[in-house]
N, C-alpha and C positions, 0 to 999 in steps of 0.2 A: 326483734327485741334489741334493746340498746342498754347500756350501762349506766348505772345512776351516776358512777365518776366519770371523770373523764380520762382515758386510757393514755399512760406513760411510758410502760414498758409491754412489750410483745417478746413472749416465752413461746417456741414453736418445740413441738418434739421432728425426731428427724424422718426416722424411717414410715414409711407411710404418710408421711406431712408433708418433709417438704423434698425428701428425696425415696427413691431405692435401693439398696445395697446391692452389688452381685456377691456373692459369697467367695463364688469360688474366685476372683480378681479380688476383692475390697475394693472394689471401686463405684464410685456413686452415679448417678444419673438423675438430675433433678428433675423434678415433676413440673407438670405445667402449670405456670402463674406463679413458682417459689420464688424466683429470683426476682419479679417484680414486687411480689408482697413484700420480701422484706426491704428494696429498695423503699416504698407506698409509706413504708411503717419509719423508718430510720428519718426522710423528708418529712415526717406529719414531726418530728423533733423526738420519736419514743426511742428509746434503749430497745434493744435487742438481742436475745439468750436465742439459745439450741438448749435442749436438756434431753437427751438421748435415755433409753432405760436398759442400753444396750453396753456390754462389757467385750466387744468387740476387739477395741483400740483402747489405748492410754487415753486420756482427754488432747494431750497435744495431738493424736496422730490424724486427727479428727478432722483438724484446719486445714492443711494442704489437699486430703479427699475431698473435703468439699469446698474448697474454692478451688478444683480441677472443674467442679461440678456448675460455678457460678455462685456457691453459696458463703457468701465472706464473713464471718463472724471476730469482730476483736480478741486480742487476748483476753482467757481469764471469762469467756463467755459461752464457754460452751463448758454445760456439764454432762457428769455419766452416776452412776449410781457408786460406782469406784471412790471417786473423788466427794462423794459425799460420806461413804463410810469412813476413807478418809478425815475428812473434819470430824467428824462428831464422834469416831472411834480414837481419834486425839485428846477429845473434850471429856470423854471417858475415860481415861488414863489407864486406855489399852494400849501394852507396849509391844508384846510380841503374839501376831497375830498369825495362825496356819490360814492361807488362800486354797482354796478347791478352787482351782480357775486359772487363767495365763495372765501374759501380761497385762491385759488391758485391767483386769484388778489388781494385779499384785503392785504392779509401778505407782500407781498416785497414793497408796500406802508407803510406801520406801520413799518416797517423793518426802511425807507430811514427819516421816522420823519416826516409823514404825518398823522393829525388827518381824520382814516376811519367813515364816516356814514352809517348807513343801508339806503337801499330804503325807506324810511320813512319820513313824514313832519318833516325839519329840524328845530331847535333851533337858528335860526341865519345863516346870509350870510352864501355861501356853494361857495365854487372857480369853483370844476369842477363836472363833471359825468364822472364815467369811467366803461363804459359795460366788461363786462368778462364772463366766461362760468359759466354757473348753469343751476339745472334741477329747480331753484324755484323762476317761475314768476307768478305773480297774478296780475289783478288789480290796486290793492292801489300799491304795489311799482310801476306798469309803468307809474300812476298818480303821485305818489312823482317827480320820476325822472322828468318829465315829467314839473312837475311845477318849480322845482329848475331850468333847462332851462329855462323856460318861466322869473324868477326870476334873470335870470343872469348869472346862472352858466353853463361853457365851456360844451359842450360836447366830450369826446373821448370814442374809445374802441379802444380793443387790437385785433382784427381781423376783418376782412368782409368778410372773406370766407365763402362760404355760407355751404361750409363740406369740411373733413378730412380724410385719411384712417385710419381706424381701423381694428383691425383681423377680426372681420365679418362682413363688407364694409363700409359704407359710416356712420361717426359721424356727426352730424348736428355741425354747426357751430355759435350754439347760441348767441356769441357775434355778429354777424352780424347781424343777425339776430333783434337783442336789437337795433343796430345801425340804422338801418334801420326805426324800430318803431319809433325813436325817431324824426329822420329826416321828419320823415312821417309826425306827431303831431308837432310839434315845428317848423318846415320849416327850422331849423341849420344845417349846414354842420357837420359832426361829424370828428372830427382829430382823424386822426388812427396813431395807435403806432406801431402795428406788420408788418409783413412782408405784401404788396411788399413795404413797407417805408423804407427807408435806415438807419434808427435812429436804430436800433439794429448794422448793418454792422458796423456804425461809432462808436457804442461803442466798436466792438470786433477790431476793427482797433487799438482802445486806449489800450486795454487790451495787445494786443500781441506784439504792436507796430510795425506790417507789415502794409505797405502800401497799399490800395484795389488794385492796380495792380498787387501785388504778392498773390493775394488770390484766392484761386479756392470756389465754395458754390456749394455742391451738393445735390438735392431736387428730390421731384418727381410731384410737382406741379409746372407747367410753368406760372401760374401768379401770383405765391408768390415769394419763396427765388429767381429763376430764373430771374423773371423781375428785383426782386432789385438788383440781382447781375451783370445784365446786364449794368440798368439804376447806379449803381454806377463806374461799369466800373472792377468789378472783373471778374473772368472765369467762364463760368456760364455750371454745368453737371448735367444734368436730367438723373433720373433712372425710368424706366418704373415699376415700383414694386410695386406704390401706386394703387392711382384709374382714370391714364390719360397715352395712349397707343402713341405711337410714332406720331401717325397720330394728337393726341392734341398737342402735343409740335411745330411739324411742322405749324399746323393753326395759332402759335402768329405770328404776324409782325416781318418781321425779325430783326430789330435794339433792340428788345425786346426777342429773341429766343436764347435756349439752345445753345451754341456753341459747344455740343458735345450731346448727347441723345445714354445711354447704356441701356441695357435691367435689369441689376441689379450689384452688388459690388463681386460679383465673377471676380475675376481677374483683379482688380481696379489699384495694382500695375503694371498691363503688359502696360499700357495706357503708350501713348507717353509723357505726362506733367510730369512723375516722372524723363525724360530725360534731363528737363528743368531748374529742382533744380540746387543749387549754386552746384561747387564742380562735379557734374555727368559728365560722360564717352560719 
C-alpha cells in the first residue's frame, strides 16, 4: 500500500524502531537498517522527528545517546511526552504543576516557565499532577498526589502504556501505571499527553510545517504512535522489532491498523512511499 500524498516528513518512535535502550547503562544500540532509513528519508529531501513515549531523559539528553548510537537528529526534533505536556500544560495556564516522575519530566516543565513541586504536601493551590517515569514511589508521595487531586488539581500523565521495548525485553511503564493508581483513589479521569494522543503529531506538524497527510510515523507498537497516526490521518508503518509480532498489529481494528507492517528498517528505502515523494520517477 502506498499514500495518496506524497511523504514530507518521517516521525520514527525510538525504542523498538529505531534503537534499544539498556536500562541499566542508558545507552542505545541502534537496530538494523535505522541509521540508513533515516539517511533514505532526509536524501528523498523529508524532515525528520524521533518522538519517544518514554520519560527516561530530558528531550536534550536524548541527542548525544543516540548519535553515540549513529542516530542524528537536529535540534528541536526529537520529542518526549514531557515536552509535550510542556507546551500545552503552558497553553493551559497551568503554573504550578506537582511531577510524580524525575527528571526526564520535571526539566522540559521548568524548561517552558512552570513552577515544578515534588510529590509532597504542597504549600498553596497546585494547577495539575503530572505522572512520569521513576523508580521512586512510596507512600506519602502517592498520598500527596493523591490529595492535591482530591484538592483540585488536574490530573495528567505522559503515558499508559503499561510497557516498552528494551534491549532485555519488556520496561514497565510506570507512568501508567501511576495513572492508573490515581484514577483508582480519586475516581479522575487522568488526560494523557503521550502517544496514542495526537498532541505530540500536532506539534511536529508545527515544527516541520508538513501537513499530517504528508507524514509517514513509523513504530512498533500498534496502540501507540500507530493508532495516533492513524486516528490523525498520517501513514501509519509498524516494524516488528519491538515486543508485538505481525499477528498483534493485525488484531487492531482496522480503521485503527498499520497501513503497512515490515519486519524491521533494513531496506526502508526499497518501500513503494519513497515513490511517492514530490519530484520522484
Amino acid at each position: 500500500m502506498t499514500p495518496d500524498t506524497p511523504i514530507r516528513a518521517a516521525v520514527f518512535d525510538i525504542d523498538g524502531t529505531l534503537a534499544m535502550m539498556d536500562k541499566a547503562s542508558g545507552t542505545f544500540t541502534a537496530l538494523p537498517g535505522a541509521v540508513a532509513a533515516l539517511a533514505a528519508c532526509r536524501a528523498a529531501g523529508m524532515a525528520v522527528a524521533a518522538y519517544t513515549n518514554g520519560t527516561f531523559f530530558p528531550p536534550e539528553h536524548y541527542y548525544p545517546r543516540l548519535a553515540a548510537a549513529g542516530l542524528d537528529f537536529e535540534p528541536g526534533h526529537i520529542l518526549t511526552p514531557a515536552s509535550v505536556a510542556a507546551h500545552h500544560l503552558t497553553r493551559m495556564g497551568m503554573k504550578r504543576v506537582m511531577v510524580f516522575g524525575d527528571e526526564g519530566t520535571a526539566v522540559p516543565l521548568r524548561d517552558a516557565g512552570i513552577e515544578v513541586l515534588a510529590p509532597e504536601p504542597a504549600d498553596g493551590p497546585v494547577d495539575a499532577v503530572l505522572c512520569g517515569w521513576t523508580r521512586h514511589v512510596d507512600v506519602p508521595k502517592i498520598e500527596a498526589v493523591c490529595n492535591a487531586v482530591w484538592d483540585g488539581a488536574k490530573p495528567f500523565t505522559t503515558s499508559s502504556a503499561p510497557f516498552f521495548a528494551g534491549a532485555n525485553g519488556r520496561l514497565l511503564g510506570i507512568s501508567g501505571a501511576l495513572a492508573a493508581m490515581i484514577h483508582n483513589v480519586t475516581g479522575q479521569e487522568v488526560g494523557l499527553f503521550g502517544k496514542p494522543s495526537p498532541l505530540g503529531l500536532e506539534m511536529i506538524v508545527a515544527l516541520t510545517g508538513v501537513s499530517v497527510d504528508a507524514i509517514m510515523v513509523i513504530g512498533d507498537d500498534p496502540e501507540l504512535e500507530l493508532r495516533m497516526a492513524r486516528e490523525a490521518g498520517a501513514f501509519a508503518i509498524g516494524v516488528t522489532t519491538g515486543l508485538h509480532d505481525r499477528a498483534a498489529f493485525n488484531a487492531i481494528e482496522p480503521a485503527a491498523r498499520a497501513h503497512v507492517v515490515l519486519e524491521g528498517l533494513i531496506g526502508f528505502a526499497d518501500q513503494p512511499w519513497f515513490e511517492t515523494r514530490e519530484g520522484a520517477t
